[in-house]
Each structure stands twice: as C-alpha cells, then as structure tokens.
C-alpha positions in Angstrom: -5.3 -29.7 -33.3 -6.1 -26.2 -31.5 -3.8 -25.9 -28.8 -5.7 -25.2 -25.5 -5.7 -21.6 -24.0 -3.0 -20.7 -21.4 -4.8 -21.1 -18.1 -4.9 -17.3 -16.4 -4.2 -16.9 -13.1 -6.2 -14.9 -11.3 -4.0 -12.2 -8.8 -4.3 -13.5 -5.4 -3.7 -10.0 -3.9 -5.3 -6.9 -5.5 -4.5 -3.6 -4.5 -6.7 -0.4 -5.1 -5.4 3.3 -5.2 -3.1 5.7 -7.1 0.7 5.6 -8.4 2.8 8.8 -9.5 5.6 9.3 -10.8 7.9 10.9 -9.3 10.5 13.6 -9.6 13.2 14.0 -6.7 15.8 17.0 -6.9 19.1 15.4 -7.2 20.8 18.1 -4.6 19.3 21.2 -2.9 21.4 23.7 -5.1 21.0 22.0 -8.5 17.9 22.4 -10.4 17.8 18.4 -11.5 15.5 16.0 -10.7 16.1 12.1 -10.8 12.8 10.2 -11.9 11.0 7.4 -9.9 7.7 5.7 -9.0 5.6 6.6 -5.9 2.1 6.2 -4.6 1.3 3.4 -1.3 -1.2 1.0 -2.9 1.5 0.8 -6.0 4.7 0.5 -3.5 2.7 -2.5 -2.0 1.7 -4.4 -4.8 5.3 -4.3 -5.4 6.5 -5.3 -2.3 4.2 -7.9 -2.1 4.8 -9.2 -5.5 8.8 -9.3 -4.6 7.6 -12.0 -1.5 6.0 -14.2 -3.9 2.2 -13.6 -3.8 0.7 -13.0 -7.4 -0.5 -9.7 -7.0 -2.4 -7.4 -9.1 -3.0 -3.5 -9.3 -6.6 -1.6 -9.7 -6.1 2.2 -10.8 -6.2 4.1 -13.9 -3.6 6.1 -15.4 -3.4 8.5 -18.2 -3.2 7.7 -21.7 0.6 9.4 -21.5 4.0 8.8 -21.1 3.9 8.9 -17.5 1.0 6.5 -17.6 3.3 3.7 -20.1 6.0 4.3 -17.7 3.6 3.0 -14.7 2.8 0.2 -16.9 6.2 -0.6 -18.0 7.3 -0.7 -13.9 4.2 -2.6 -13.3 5.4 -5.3 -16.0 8.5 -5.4 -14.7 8.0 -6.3 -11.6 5.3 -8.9 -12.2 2.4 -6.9 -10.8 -0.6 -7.6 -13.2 -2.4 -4.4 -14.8 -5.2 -6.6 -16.3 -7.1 -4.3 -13.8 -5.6 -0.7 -14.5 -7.7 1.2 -17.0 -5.9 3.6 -19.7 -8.2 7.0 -19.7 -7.3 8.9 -22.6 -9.1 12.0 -21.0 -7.2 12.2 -17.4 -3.4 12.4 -16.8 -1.2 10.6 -14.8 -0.4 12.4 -11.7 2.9 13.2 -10.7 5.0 14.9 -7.7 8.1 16.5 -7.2 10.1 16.3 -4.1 12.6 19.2 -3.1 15.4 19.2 -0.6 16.3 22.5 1.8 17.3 23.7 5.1 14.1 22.3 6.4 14.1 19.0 4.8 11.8 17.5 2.4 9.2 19.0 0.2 6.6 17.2 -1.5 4.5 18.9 -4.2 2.0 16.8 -5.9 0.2 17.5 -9.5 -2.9 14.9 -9.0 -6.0 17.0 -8.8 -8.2 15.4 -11.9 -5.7 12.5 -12.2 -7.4 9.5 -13.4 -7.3 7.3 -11.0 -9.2 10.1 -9.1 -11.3 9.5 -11.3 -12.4 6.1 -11.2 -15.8 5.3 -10.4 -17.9 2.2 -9.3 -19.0 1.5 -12.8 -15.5 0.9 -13.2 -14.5 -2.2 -11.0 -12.8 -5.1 -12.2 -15.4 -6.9 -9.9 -14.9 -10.4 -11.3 -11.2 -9.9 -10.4 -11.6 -8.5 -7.2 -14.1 -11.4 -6.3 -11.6 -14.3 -7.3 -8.9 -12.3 -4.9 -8.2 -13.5 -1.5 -6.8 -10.0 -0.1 -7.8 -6.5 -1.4 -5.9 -3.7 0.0 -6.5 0.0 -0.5 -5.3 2.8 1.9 -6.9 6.0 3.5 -5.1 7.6 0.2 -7.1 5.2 -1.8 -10.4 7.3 -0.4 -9.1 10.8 -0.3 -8.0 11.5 -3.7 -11.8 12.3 -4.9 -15.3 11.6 -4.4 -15.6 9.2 -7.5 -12.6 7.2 -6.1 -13.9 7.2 -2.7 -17.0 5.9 -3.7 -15.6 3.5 -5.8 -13.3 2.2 -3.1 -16.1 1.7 -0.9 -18.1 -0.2 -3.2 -14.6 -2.5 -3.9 -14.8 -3.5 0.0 -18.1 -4.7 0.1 -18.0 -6.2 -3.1 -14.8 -7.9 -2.0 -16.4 -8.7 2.0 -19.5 -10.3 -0.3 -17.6 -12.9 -1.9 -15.3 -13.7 1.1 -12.4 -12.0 0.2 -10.3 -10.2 3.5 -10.2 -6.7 3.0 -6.3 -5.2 4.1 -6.3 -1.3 4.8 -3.3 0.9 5.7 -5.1 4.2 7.3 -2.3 6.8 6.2 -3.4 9.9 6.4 -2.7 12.7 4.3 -5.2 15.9 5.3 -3.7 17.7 2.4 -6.1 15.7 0.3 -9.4 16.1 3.1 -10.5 17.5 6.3 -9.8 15.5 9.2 -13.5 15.1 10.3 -14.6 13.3 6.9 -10.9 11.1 6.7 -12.6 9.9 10.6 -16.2 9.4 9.0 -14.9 7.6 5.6 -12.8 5.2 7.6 -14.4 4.3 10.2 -16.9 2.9 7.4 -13.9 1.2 5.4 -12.9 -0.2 8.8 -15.8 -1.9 9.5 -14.9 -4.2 6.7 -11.4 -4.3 7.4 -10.0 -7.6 8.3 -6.3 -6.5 8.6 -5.7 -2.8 9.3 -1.6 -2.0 9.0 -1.8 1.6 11.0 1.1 3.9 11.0 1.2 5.6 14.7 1.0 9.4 13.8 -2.0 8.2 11.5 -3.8 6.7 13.6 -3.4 8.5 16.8 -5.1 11.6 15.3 -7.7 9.4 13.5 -8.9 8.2 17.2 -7.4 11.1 19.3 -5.8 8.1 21.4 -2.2 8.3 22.1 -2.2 4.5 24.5 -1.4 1.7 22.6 -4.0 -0.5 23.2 -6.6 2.2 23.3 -5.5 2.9 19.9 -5.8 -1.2 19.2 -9.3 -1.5 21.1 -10.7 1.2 19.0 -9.4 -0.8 15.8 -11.0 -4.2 16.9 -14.1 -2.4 18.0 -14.7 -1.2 14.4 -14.5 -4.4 12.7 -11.1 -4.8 11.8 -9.6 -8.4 12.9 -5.8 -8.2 12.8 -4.2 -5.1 13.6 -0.4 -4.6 13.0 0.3 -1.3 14.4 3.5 -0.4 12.7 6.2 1.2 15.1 9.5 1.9 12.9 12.3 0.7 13.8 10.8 -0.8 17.5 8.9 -3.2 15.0 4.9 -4.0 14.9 2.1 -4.1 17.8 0.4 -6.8 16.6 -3.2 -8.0 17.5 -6.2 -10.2 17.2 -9.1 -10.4 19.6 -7.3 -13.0 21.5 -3.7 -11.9 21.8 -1.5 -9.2 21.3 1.8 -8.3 21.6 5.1 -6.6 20.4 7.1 -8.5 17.1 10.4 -6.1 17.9 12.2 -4.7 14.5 15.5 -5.6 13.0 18.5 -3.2 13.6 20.5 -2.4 10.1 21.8 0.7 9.0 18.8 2.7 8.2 19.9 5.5 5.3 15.9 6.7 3.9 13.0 5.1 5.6 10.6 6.3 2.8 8.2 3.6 1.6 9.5 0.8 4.4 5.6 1.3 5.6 4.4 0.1 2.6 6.7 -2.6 2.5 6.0 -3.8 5.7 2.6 -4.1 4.6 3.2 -5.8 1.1 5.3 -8.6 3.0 2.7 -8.9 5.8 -0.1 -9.7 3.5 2.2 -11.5 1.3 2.7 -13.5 4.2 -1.1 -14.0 5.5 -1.4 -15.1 2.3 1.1 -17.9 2.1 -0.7 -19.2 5.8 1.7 -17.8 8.2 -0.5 -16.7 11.2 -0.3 -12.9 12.4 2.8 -13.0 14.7 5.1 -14.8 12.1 4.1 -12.4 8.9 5.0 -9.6 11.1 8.7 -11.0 12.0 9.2 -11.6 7.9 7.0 -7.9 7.5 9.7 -6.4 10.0 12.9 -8.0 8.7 11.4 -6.9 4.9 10.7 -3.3 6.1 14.3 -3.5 7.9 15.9 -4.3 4.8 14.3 -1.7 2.5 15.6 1.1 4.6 19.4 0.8 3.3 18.8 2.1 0.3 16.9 5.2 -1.2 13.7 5.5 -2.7 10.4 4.0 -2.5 10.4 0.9 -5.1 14.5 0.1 -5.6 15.5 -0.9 -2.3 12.3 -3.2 -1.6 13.9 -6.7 -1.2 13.3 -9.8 -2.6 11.9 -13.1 -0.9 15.5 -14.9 -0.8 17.0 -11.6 0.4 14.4 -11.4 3.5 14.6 -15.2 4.0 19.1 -14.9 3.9 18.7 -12.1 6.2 16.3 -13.6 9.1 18.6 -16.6 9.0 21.7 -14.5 9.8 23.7 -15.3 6.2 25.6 -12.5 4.4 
C-alpha cells in the first residue's frame, strides 16, 4: 500500500527582497574579517521564524558558495527556500563592513546580484497567494528595476487574493534618488496594510518631522497599521481609530544593528498568531530589546520562550 504524500505546509509569512553575506573586520588595525548573514527581508524572515510563524523567503541567489551558505542559514533556521531561485548566471551579493575613527563603514558588492535580478515572470505566485502576510522593504524596490517591478507585481498579486501586505520603508539612497524611493513607495504603500517605519526613513520620505503628521501621511496612503519604530523609547503605534505609544524595554544595549528588523519579524509574527496591534508591539519591543545584547544581525535574534521568559520578568 502507497503511503500518502507528506502534507506541505504552505509558509504563512513570505518575505520578498535580498540577503548578503557579510564580512565584518574583526578590529580596526587587523586586516580580518569574521563572516555573517545580512540583508532586512532575510533578518525578518528569521526573526519571525524564531516567534513561531512558518515563514518563507522569496529571492534568488547565486549558484555559489555564498549562495549555499544562504541556503544552508535559511535551513537552519527553518525559513523555507521552496521560493528562492538558484541563478547560475548572477552572484550572490556580499558586503564588507570596516571599523575606524569615524565608525562603521559599509561597502556593498550587489550591483547585478541575482536577486536584483528577479523579475515578474519569476514569482512564486501560488505561494505568495496561499500566504497571509507578504513583507518586502523599500530595499526590496531599490536594488534594480527588474526587482522593483517584480516587487510591485508581488503586492498586488498578494492584495488580489487577500493576503496583508507588511512593508518596512528603510531607506537606503545609495541604491536611488530620493524623488523615485518617494514615487515607488508611495505606490507600494497604497497596498500596505502594516507599514513598520524607522523615523530617519520616514521623516525624509514625507519631509514631516511631527509624529502624527508622519502617521496621517501613512494612513492617508493606504496603509492600515502603522508601527513607527522609535529605538529604545519603543513603537508609535496606529490604526485609523487609535494610536498611541507601546514604550520599549530597558536592557543593556551593546550593537543595535538588525533590532529593526527584528522588531518587525516578531510584530508580524505576532499579527499573525491574532494578537491585535498594541499587544504585537509590546512582544515586537521586548524581542527587539533582547536582540540588542548581543552583536550582529541574525545571532542575537531571540527565541519565542526567551521573549515570553523575559516579558514575564524570569531570569
């Protein structure tokens, strides 16, 4: 008698963009890099995988060591690649980060990377219909023209069958002008359902520096939760009904890079279980809190039980 087929899950949250790897100098005198993962979409995905949501990544990577290295973290962490494509004629991008008298220095090798090279033809469209979130970032549209097209076409594929559209507007004008970043996501936020802004971001994207300006604009344009992410002073969060201030948890901060990302991997992780906008933020915040005591983008990231241990005050 056949055995039936292992029923598949289908990834519950799906985020769209591009992951590096990463090279970060070991000490400002020493020639030596240490080697890690970046990219926002990717740092999510994990993030929201380590709450417990079923999550799923849509990129490309090259058919390289860097790429299997990607796909080897992905594994690892139970993010599911059914959705990243292997493209034997791009590489992988990668950055290196150097430290000096003036701090941090990024220097990023992506320029014909493949997943700035994905197109609509492309999308996993099946998957991203079955989703309940897809989350991409103003990254997500800035690495090329394909990709920014193609991210388009994911959000109102994904609006079409139901599915909330999450958007984190970070900013990098490196990668674009700051007139087209405005044009481009103005459009992406008019399908957004939950926008996760970072303040610097989004004050230049409006030219608004009030708070609730900056969140009027937001509603105006479509989206329908707003967490306006404030550091270490917590979230600003918002619906068309109600708004206020979810205040941030005080730990001993040592590298806050990435806690953005894992704000919003635990938020959405969180909408996603049912919890309503105020009560994903005070997990998002205590998540966030917690990922900020340790260095790196993807290692410090906590789990569930460590977010739940630390909102209930246990060691």
């Amino acid at each position: 008698m056949t055995k039936p087929a292992p029923e598949v899950v289908a990834p519950e949250v799906l985020a769209l963009g591009e992951a590096m790897v990463e090279f970060n100098q070991a000490s400002p005198d020493r020639p030596e890099y240490l080697q890690g993962f970046g990219g926002d979409t990717s740092n999510f995905a994990i993030a929201a995988a380590r709450q417990g949501a079923r999550t799923g990544f849509v990129s490309a990577v090259g058919d390289d060591h860097f790429g299997r290295l990607l796909l080897d973290l992905w594994a690892r962490e139970g993010v599911d690649t059914a959705t990243v494509r292997v493209d034997a004629t791009a590489p992988t991008g990668v950055y290196f980060v150097s430290h000096g008298p003036g701090g941090h220095a990024f220097d990023y090798l992506r320029k014909g990377s493949a997943a700035s090279r994905v197109t609509p033809r492309d999308l996993p469209l099946e998957a991203i219909a079955a989703a309940r979130v897809l989350h991409l970032s103003g990254i997500s549209v800035a690495i090329g023209d394909s990709a920014c097209d193609a991210a388009l076409a994911a959000v109102e594929h994904a609006r079409a069958n139901g599915v909330r559209v999450s958007f984190d507007t970070n900013l990098r004008l490196k990668l674009w002008p700051l007139a087209r970043a405005r044009a481009v996501m103005n459009e992406v936020l008019r399908l957004t359902d939950i926008c996760l802004p970072s303040w610097d971001d989004v004050a230049m994207l409006t030219g608004l520096e009030d708070r609730d300006a900056i969140v009027d604009y937001l509603l105006t344009h479509g989206a329908r939760v707003v967490a306006l992410k404030l550091g270490k002073d917590g979230a600003y969060v918002a619906t068309p009904g109600e708004r206020r201030v979810v205040p941030g948890r005080v730990v001993a901060a040592v590298d806050a890079t990435g806690a953005g990302d894992c704000f919003g991997g635990a938020y959405v992780a969180r909408l996603a279980a049912g919890d309503d906008p105020f009560a994903a933020a005070h997990y998002a915040n205590a998540a966030a809190a917690l990922s900020t005591q340790g260095y790196g983008a993807v290692a410090p990231i906590p789990y569930r039980e460590d977010v739940e241990r630390f909102m209930a005050g246990t060691p």
